[in-house]
ZAKE-419993 format. One record per residue (C-alpha): residue number from 1; x, y, z. Coordinates in pm, 1 decimal. Layout:
residues N
+------+----------+----------+----------+
: vofi :        x :        y :        z :
+------+----------+----------+----------+
:  NUM :        X :        Y :        Z :
...
+------+----------+----------+----------+
This chain:
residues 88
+------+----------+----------+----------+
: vofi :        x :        y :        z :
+------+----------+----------+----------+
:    1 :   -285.3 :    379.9 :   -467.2 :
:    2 :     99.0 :    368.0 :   -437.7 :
:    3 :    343.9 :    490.2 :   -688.8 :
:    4 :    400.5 :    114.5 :   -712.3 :
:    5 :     82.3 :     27.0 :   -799.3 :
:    6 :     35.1 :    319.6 :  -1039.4 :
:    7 :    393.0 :    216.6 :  -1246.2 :
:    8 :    322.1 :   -188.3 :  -1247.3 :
:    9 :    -10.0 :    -83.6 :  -1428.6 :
:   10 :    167.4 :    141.0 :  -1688.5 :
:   11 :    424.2 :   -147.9 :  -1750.1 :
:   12 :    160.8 :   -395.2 :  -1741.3 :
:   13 :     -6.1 :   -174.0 :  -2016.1 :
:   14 :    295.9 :    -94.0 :  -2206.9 :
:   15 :    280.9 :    295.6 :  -2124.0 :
:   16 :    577.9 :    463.6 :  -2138.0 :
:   17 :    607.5 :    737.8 :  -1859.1 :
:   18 :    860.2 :    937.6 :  -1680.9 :
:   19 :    966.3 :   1107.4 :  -1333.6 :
:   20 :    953.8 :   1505.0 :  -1331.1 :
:   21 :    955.6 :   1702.5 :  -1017.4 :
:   22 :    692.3 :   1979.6 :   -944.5 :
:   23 :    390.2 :   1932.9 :  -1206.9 :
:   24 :    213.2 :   2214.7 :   -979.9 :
:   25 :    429.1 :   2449.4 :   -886.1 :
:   26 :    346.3 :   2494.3 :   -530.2 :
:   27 :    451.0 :   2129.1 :   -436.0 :
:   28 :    760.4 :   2140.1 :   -476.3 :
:   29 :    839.6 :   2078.1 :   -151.0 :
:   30 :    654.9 :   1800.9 :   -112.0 :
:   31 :    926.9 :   1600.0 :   -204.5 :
:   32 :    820.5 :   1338.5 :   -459.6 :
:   33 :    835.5 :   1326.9 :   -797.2 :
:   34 :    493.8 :   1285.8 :   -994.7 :
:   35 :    440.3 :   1040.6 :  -1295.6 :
:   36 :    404.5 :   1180.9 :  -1677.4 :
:   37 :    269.9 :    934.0 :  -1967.5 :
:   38 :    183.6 :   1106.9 :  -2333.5 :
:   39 :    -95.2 :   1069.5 :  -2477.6 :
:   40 :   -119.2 :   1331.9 :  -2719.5 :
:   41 :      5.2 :   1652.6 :  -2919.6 :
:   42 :   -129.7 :   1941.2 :  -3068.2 :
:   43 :    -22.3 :   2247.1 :  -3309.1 :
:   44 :    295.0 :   2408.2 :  -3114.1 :
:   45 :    354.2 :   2781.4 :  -3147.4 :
:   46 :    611.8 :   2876.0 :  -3355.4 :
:   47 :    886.2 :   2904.7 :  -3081.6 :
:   48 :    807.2 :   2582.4 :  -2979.6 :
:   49 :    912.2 :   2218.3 :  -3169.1 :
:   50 :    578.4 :   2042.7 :  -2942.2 :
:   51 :    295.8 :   2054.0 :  -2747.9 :
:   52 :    257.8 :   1722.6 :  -2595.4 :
:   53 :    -30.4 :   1640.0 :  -2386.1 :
:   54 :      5.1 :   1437.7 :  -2095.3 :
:   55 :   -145.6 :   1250.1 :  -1800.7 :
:   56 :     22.1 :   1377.9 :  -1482.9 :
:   57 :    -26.4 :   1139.9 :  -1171.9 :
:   58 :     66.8 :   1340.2 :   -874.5 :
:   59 :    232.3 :   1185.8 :   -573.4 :
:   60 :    273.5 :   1245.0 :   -217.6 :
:   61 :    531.2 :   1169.6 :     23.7 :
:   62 :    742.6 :   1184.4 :    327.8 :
:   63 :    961.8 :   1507.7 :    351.8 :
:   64 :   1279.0 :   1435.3 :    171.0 :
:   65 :   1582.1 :   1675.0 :    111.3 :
:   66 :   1617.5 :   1564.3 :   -233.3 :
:   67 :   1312.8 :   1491.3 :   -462.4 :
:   68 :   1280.3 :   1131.5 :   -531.2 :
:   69 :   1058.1 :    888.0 :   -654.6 :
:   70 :    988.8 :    646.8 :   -415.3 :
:   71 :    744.9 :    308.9 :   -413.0 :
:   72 :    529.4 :    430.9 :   -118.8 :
:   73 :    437.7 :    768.3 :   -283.2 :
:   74 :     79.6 :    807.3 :   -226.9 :
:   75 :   -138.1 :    906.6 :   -547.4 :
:   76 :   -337.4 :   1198.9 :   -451.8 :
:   77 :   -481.7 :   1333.9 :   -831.3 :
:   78 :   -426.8 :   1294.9 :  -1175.4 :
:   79 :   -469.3 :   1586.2 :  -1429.7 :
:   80 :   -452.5 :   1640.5 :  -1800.2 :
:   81 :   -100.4 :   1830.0 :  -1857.2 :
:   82 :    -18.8 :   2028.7 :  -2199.6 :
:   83 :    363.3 :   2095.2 :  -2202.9 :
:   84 :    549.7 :   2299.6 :  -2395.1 :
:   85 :    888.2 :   2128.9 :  -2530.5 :
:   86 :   1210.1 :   2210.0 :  -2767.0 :
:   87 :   1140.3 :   2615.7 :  -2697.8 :
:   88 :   1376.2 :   2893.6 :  -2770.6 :
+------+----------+----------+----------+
C-alpha cells in the first residue's frame, strides 16, 4: 500500500495519526517519515507524564536529503510502538 492509501483509511476512519521520523532507529536514512496512531496507554514510570501505545506504519521511499512524508511512500510493516512522553 501507499502512504496515500494508508492516511485516506485513517481519515476515512476518523484516526488521528501523526508524521515522526525514524520509529527504528536504523532507518533513518531511509528518508521517509513513518505513520503513528494511539491506541492506548499504560502506567508511566515516575519520570515520565505517559506511556502511550501506538500503531507505527513504517514507510519506504526514494532517497531524500530531508525526511519527508511523501504520497508514494511504500508501506513495508506495521508494529505495536510503546513511547515514552513528557520525561525529565
Amino acid at each position: 500500500m501507499t502512504r496515500e492509501e494508508v492516511e485516506d483509511y485513517l481519515k476515512a476512519n476518523n484516526a488521528s495519526f501523526y508524521h515522526m521520523c525514524c520509529v527504528k532507529a536504523k532507518r533513518s536514512s531511509d528518508g521517509a517519515y513513518d505513520d503513528l496512531t494511539r491506541i492506548g496507554q499504560e502506567d508511566a514510570p515516575w519520570f515520565c507524564s505517559q506511556n502511550n501505545i501506538y500503531i507505527a506504519f513504517l514507510f519506504a521511499g526514494p532517497k531524500r536529503v530531508a525526511t519527508t512524508a511523501d504520497p508514494s511512500d511504500k508501506l513495508t510493516s506495521i508494529e505495536l510502538y510503546p513511547y515514552l512522553e513528557g520525561c525529565l
